[in-house]
Backbone as ProteinMPNN parsed JSONL, in Angstrom:
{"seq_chain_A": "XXXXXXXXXXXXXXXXXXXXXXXXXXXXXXXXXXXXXXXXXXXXXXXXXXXXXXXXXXXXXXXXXXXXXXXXXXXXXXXXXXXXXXXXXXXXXXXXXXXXXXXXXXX", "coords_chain_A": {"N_chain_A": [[-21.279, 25.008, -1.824], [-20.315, 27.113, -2.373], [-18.038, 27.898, -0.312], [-16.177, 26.509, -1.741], [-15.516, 28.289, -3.966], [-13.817, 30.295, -2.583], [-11.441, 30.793, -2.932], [-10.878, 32.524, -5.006], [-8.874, 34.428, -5.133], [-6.188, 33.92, -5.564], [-6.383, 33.229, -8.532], [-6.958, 35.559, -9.486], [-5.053, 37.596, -9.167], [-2.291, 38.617, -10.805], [0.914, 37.927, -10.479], [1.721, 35.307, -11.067], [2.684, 33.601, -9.116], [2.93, 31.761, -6.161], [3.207, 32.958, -3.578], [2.396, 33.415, -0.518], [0.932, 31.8, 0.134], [-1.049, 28.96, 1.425], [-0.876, 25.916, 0.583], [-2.514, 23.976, 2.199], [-5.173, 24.002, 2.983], [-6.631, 23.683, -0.01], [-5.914, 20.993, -0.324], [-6.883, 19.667, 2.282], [-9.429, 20.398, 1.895], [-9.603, 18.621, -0.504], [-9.171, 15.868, 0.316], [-11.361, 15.409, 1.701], [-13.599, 16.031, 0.407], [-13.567, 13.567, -1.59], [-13.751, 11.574, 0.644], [-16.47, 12.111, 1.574], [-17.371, 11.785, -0.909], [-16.938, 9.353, -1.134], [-18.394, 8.025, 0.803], [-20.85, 9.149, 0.107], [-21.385, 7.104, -2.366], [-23.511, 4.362, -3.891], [-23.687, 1.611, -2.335], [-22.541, 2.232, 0.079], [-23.711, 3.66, 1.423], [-27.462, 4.208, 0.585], [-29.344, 6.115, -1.812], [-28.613, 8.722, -2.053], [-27.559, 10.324, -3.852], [-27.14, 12.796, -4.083], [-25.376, 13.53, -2.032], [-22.999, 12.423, -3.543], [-22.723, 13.777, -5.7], [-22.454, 16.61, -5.196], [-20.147, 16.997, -3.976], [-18.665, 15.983, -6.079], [-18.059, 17.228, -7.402], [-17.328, 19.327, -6.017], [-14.63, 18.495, -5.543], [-13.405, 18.34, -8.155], [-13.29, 20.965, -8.534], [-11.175, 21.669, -6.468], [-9.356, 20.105, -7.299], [-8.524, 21.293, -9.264], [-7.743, 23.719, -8.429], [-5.28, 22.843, -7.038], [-3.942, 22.096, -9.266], [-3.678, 24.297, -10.299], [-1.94, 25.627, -8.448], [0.422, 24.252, -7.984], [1.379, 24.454, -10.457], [2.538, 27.324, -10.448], [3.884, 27.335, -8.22], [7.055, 26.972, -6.471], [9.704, 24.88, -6.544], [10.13, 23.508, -4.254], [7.783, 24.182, -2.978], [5.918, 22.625, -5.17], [7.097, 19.927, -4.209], [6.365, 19.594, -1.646], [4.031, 20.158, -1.889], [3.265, 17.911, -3.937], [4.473, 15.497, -1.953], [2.128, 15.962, 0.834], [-0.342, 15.303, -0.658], [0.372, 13.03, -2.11], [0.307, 11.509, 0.445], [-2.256, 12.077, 1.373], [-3.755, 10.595, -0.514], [-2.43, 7.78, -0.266], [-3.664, 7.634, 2.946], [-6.116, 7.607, 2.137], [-6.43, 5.265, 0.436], [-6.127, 3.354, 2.416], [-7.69, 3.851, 4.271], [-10.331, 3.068, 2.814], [-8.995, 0.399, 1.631], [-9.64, -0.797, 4.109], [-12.481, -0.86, 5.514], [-13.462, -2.061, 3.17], [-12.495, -4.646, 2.969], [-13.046, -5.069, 5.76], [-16.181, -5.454, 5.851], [-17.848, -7.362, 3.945], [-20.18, -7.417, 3.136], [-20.615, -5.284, 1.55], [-19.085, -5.458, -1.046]], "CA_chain_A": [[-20.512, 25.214, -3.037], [-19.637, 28.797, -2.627], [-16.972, 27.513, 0.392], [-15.355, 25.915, -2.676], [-15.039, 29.591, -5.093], [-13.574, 31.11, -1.694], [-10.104, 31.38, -2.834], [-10.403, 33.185, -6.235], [-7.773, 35.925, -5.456], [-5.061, 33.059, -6.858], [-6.777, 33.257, -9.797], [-6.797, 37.227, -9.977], [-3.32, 38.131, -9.621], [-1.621, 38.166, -11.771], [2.347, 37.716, -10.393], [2.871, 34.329, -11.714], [3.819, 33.098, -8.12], [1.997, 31.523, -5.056], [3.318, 34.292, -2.588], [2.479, 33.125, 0.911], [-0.451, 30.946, 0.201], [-1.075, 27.691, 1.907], [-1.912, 24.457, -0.113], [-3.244, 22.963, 3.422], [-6.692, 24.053, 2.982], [-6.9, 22.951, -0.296], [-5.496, 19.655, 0.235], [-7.714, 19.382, 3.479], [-10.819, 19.984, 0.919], [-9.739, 17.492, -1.356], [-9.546, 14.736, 1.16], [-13.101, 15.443, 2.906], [-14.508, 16.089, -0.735], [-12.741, 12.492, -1.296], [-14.579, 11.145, 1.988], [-17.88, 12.435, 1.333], [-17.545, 11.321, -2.254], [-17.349, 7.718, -1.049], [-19.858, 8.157, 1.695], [-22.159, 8.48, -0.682], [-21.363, 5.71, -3.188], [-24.782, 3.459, -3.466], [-22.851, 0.408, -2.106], [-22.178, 2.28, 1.425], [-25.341, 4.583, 1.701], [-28.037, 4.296, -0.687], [-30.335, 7.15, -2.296], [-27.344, 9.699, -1.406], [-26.526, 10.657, -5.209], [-26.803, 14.592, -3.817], [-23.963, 13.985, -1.667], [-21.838, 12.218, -4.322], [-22.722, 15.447, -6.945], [-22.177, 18.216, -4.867], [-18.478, 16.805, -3.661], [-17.481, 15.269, -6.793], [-17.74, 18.99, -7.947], [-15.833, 20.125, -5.304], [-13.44, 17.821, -5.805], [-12.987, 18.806, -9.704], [-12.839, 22.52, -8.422], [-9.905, 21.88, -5.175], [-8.241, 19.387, -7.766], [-8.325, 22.634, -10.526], [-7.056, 24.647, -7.24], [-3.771, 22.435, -6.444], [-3.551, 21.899, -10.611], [-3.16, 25.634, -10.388], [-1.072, 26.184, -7.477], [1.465, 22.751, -8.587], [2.093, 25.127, -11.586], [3.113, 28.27, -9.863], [4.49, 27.163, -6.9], [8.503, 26.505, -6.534], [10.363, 23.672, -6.21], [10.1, 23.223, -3.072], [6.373, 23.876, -2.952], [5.963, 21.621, -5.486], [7.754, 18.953, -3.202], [5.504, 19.862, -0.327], [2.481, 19.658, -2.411], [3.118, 15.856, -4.113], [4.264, 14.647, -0.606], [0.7, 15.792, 1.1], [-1.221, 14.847, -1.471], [0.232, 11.35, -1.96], [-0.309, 11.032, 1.719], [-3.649, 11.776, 0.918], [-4.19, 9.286, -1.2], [-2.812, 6.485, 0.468], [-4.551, 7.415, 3.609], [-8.131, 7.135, 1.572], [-6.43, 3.873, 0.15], [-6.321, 2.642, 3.059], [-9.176, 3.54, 4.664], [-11.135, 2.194, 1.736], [-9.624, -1.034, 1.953], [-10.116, -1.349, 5.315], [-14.023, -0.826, 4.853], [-13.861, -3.062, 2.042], [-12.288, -5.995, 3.408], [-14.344, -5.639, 6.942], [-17.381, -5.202, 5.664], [-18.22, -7.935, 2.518], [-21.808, -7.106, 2.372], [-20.678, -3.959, 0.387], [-18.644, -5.539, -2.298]], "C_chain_A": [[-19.763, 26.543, -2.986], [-18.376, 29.021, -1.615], [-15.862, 27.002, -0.824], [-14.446, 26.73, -3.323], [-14.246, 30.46, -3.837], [-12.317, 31.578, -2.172], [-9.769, 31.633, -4.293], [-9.37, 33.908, -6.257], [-6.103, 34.974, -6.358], [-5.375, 33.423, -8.138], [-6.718, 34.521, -10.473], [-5.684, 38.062, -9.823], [-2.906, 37.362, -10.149], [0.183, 38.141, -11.931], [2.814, 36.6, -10.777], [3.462, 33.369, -10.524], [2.686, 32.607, -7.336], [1.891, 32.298, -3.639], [3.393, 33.475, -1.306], [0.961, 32.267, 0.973], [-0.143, 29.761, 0.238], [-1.104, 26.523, 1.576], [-2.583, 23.46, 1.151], [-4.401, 22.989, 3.313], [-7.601, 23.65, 1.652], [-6.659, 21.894, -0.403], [-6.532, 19.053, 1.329], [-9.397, 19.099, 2.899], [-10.881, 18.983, 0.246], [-10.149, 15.906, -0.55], [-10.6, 14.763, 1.816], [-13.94, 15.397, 1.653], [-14.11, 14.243, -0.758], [-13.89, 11.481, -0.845], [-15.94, 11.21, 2.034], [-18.024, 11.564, 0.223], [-17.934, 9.472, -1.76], [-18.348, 7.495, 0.003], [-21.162, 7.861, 1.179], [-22.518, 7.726, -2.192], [-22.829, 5.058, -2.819], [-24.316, 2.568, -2.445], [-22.934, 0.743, -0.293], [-23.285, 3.187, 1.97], [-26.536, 4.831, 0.362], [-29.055, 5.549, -0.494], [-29.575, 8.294, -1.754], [-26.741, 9.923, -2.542], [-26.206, 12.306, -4.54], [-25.415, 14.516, -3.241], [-22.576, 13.338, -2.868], [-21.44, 13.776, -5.365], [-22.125, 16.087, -6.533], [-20.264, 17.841, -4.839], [-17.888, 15.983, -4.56], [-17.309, 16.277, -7.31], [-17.147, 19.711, -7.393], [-15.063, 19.946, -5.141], [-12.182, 17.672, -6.81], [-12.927, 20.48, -9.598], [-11.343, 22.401, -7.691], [-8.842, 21.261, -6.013], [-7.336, 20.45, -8.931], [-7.185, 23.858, -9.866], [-5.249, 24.177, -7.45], [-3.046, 22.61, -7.795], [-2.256, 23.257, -10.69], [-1.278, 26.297, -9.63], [0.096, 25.115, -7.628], [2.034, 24.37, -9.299], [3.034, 26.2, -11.413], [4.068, 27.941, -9.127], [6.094, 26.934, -6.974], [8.724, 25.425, -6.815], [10.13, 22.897, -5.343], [8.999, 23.273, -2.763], [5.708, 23.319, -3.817], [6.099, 20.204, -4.524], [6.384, 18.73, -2.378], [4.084, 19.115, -0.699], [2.025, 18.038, -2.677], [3.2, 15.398, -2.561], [2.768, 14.545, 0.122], [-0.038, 15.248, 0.278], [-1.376, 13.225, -1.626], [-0.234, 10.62, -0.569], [-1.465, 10.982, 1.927], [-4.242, 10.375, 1.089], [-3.838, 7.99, -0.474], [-3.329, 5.982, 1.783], [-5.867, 6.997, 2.951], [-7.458, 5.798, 1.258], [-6.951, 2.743, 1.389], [-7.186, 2.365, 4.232], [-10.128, 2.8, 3.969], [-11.044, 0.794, 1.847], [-9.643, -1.43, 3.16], [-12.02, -1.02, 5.332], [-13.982, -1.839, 3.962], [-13.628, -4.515, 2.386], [-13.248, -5.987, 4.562], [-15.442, -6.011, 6.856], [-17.647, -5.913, 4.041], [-19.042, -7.875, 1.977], [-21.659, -5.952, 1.389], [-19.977, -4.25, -1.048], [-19.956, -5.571, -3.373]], "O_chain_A": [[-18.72, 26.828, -3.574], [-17.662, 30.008, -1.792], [-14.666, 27.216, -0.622], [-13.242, 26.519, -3.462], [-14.011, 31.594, -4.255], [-12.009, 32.736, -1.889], [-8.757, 31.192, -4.836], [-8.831, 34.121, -7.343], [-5.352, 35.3, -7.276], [-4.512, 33.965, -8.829], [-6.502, 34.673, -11.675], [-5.519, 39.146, -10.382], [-2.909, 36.133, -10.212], [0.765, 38.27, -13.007], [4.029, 36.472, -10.932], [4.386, 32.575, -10.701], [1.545, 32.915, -7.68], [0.953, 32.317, -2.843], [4.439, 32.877, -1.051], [0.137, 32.274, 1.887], [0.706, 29.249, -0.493], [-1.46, 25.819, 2.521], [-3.066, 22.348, 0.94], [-4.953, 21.913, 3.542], [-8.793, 23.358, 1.747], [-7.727, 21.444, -0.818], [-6.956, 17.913, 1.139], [-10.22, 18.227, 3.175], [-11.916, 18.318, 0.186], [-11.074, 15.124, -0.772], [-10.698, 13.9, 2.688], [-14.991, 14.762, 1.729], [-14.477, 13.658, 0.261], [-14.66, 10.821, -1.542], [-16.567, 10.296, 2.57], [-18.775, 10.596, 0.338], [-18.877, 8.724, -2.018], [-19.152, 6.58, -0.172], [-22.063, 7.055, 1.413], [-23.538, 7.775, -2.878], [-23.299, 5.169, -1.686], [-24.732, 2.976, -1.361], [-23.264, -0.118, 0.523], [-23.523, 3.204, 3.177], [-26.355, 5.558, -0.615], [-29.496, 5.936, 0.588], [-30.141, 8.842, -0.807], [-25.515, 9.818, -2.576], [-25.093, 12.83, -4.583], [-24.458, 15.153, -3.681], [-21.439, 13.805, -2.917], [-20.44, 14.453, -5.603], [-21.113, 16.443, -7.137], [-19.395, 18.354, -5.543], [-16.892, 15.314, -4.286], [-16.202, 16.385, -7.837], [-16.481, 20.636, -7.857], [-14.308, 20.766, -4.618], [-11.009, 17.304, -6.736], [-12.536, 21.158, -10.548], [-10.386, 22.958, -8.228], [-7.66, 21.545, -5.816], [-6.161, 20.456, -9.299], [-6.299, 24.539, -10.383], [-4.313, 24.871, -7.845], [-1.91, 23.082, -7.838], [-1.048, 23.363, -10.903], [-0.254, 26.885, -9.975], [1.015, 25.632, -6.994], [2.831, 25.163, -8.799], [4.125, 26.209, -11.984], [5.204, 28.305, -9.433], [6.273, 26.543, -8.128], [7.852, 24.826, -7.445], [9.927, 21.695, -5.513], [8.743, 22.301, -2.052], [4.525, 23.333, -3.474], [5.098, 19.555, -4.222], [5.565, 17.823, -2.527], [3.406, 18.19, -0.252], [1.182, 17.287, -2.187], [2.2, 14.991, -1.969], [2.164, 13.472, 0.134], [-0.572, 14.304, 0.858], [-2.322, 12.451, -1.472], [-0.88, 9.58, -0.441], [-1.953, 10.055, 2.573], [-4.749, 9.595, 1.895], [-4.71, 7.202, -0.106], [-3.509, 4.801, 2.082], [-6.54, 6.047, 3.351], [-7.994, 4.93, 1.948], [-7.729, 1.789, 1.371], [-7.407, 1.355, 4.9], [-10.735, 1.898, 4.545], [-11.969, 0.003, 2.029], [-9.667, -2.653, 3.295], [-12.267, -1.485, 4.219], [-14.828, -2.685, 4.249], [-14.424, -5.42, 2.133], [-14.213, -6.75, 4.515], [-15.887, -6.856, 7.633], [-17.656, -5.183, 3.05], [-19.179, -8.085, 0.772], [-22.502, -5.72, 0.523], [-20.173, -3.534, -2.03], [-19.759, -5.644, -4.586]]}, "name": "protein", "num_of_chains": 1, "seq": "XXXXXXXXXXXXXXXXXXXXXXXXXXXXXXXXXXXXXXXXXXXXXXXXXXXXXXXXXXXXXXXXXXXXXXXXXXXXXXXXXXXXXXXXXXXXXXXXXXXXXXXXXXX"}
């Protein structure tokens, strides 16, 4: 959890801007928090609520992160940000339904 609070200094200046800071690393958290999160779904590993907890909390921190850094950020890092992100997402989509369709014993 404390890998999660690593990148307070956003939070403590106070310029209003994102400066030279990355959104790759949180982006990179979100999708492994993400990954974990469904890992430990009952359905695909059972008696594994710890790992759903811990990374659906770090998932509601990195998502608080990008929330943050969306707001600040330009135009153009804006841009940057939705594009990764949606790529994200429809990578997990489509990992998911590939798991879901292969594998029917889990529906």
């Amino acid at each position: 959890m404390c890998v999660l609070f690593g990148d307070r200094k956003i939070l403590e200046k106070r310029k209003k801007d994102v400066e030279d800071f990355d959104p790759k690393p949180y982006l990179t958290t979100v999708l492994n928090c993400l990954l974990w999160c469904y890992y430990g779904l009952p359905f695909v590993n059972p008696n594994s609520i710890l790992v759903v907890t811990i990374n659906g909390i770090g998932l509601i921190i990195e998502l608080i992160y990008l929330v943050i850094f969306f707001y600040y950020a330009s135009s153009k890092g804006r841009r940057r940000v939705a594009t990764y992100f949606v790529c994200e997402l429809v990578f997990f989509g489509l990992l998911w339904s590939e798991l879901y369709w292969q594998y029917p014993s889990m529906r």
